[in-house]
C-alpha positions in Angstrom: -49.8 10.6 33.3 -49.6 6.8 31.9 -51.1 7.4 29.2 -49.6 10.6 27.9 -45.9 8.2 27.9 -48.0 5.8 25.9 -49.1 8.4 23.0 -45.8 10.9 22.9 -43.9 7.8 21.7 -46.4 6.2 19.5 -47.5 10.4 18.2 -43.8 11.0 17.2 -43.1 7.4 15.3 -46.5 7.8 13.4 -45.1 11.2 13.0 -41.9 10.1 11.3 -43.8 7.7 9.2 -45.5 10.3 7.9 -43.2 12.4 7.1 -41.4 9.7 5.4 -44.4 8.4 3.2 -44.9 12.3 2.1 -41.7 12.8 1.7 -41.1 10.2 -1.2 -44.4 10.9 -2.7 -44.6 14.1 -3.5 -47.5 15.7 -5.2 -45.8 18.0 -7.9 -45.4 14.9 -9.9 -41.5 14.9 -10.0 -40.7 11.6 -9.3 -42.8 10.9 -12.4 -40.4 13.3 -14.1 -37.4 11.4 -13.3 -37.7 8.8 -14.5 -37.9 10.2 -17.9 -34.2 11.8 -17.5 -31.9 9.7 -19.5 -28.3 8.8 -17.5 -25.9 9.4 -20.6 -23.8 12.4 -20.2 -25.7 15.8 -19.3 -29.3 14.6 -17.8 -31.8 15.9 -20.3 -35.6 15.0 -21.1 -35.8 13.4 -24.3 -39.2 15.1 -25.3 -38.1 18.8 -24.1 -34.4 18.7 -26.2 -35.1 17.4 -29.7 -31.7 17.6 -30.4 -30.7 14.9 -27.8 -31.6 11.9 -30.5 -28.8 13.5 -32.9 -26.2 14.0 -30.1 -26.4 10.4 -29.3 -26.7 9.2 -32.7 -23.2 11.5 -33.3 -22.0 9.8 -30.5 -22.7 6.7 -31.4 -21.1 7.2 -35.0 -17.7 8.4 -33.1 -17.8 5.2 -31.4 -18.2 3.3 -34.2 -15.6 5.5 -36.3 -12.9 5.4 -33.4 -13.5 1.0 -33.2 -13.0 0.9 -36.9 -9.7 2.6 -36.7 -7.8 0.6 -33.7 -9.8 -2.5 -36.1 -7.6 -1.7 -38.6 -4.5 -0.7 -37.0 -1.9 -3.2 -37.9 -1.2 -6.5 -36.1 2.1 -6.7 -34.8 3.6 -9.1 -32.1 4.4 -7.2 -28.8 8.1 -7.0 -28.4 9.7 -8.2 -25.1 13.0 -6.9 -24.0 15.4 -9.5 -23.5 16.4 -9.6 -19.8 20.1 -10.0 -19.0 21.3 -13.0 -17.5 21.1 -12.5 -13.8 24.6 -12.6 -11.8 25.1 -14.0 -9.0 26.0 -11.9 -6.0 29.3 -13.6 -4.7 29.0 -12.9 -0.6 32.3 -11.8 1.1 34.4 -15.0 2.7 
């Protein structure tokens, strides 16, 4: 009976281990696939969708198009309110 508490223990961690090692290789090849998927916007293969290349290039060009206009927006000092003069509360005598 000694030996059977020795090997259930050991059986179900090389068990797990196992299952782990299979579990983050596995043999359809998608982890290979992933890391093909690019992480800007909607997660597409480049290859597959030929038309990624001229979203991001649009993108890119919108970017550029939106900097140039707040680079040319005029440059004019930020106007501070002038606080009024604080009073001083008089306590009751």
């Amino acid at each position: 009976m000694l030996p059977i508490l020795r090997i259930l223990p050991a059986g179900g961690v090389l068990l797990a281990i196992l299952i782990l090692v299979l579990a983050l290789s596995p043999p359809d090849g998608a982890r290979a696939r992933l890391a093909m998927v690019t992480g800007r916007g909607v997660l597409a293969d480049r290859d597959r969708q030929s038309e990624v290349r001229q979203y991001l290039i649009h993108a890119a060009l919108t970017r550029a198009d939106e900097l140039n206009r707040l680079r040319d927006l005029p440059h004019s000092p930020v106007r501070a309110e002038v606080a009024p003069p604080n009073r001083s509360v008089q306590r009751p005598r």
